[in-house]
N, C-alpha and C positions, 0 to 999 in steps of 0.2 A: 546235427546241431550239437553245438557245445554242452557241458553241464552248466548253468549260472551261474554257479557258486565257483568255475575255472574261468567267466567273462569278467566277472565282476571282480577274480584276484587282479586279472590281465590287465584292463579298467584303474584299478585302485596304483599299480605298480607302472604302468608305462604310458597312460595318460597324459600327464604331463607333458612327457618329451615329445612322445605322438604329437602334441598340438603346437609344442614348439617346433616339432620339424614343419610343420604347415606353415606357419608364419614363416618361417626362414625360408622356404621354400617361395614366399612371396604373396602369400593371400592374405588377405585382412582377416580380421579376429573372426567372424562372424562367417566365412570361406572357411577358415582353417578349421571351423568347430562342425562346420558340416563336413568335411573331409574327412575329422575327425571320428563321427560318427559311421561313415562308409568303410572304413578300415575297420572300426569295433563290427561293424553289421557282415563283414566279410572273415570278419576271422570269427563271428560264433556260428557261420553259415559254415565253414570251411572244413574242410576233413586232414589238412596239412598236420601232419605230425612233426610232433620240436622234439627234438632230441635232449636240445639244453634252455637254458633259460636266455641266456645272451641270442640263439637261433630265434627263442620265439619276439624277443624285444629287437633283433634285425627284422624281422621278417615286417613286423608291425610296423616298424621307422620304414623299409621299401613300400609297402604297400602304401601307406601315408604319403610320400613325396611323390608317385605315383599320380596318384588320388588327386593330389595336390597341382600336379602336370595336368590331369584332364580339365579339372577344373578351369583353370588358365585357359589352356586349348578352346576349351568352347565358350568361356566368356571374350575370347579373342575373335571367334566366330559372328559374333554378335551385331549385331548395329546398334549402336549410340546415338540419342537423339543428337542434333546437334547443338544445343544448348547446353548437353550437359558434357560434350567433347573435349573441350579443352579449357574446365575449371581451372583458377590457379588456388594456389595451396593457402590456406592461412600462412600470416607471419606472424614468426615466434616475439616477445616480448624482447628489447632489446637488453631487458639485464639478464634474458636467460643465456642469449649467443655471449654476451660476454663474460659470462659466470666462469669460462672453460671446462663444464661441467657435462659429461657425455647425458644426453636422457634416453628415454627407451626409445622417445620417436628417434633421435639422432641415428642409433643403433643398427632400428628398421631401417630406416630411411639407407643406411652404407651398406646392410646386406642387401639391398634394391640394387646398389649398383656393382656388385658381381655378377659373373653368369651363372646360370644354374647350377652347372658342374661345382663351381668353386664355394659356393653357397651351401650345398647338401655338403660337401666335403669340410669345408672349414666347419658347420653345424656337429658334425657326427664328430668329424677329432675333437672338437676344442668344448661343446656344449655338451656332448654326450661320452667324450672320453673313451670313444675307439682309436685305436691305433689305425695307422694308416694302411696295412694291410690287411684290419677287419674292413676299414670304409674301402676298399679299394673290391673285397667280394661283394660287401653287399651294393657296391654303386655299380659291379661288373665291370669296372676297369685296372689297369693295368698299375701294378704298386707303384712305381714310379711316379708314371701320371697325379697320382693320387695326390703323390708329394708336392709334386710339382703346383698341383691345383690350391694343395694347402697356403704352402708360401705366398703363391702370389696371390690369393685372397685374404691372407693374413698381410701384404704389405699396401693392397689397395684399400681393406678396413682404418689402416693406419694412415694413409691418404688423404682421405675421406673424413675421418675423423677427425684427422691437424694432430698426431700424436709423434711428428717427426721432427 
């Protein structure tokens, strides 16, 4: 086990993003924060040695979207009453749609509709500020790809969002 006083730097420094890659990845606040907790409970369990500091904040953002995959996975598993199957969504206030004002639900709502890949990918370059051949090791795919993934979830956000 870790020292607590290297959980709670870990914690204090990568936190955040950790829980922003959860959401990005797709789970609601209250998913992401239990995700969030499985990734901190896995790396103060873990005997993985970081070399560098950027290693131990990849490793913690894979472990997180991960985490964040399983999660999905077995609430996809699941059964749904059927009452609560196919709610529909509140509607927004009509001065807020016409305000042209992006809000955070807006946001969530157009990383919903990327696929995963392009969702972790546009997250890590554009929210967390890896380069594309850092997101490209730690998503384990191919630089290119990566790019490729960028683009086109950076022009489906702008779809999605009415910024064209």
């Amino acid at each position: 086990m870790r020292p607590q006083q290297d959980i709670e730097e870990a914690f204090d420094r990568y936190g955040d993003a950790v829980l922003r890659a959860c959401i990005a990845a797709g789970l609601s606040r209250a998913d992401a924060e239990d995700a969030l907790q499985e990734t901190f409970l896995k790396y103060a369990t873990g005997r993985t040695p970081f070399l560098t500091e950027s290693h131990r904040k990849a490793w913690l953002l894979r472990v997180a979207i991960n985490g964040a995959r399983d999660l999905q996975r077995r609430a996809s598993n699941q059964d749904v009453p059927l009452e609560y199957a196919d709610c529909p969504r509140p509607s927004r206030p009509e001065d807020e749609v016409s305000s042209g004002v992006c809000t955070r639900m807006d946001v969530a709502e157009a990383l919903r509709a990327l696929s995963d890949d392009q969702r972790v990918a546009v997250l890590l370059a554009l929210g967390e500020g890896y380069t594309a051949p850092e997101v490209a090791r730690i998503m384990r795919k191919p630089t290119n790809t990566v790019y490729s993934l960028i683009t086109r979830g950076k022009r489906k956000l702008r779809e999605v969002l009415g910024d064209e």
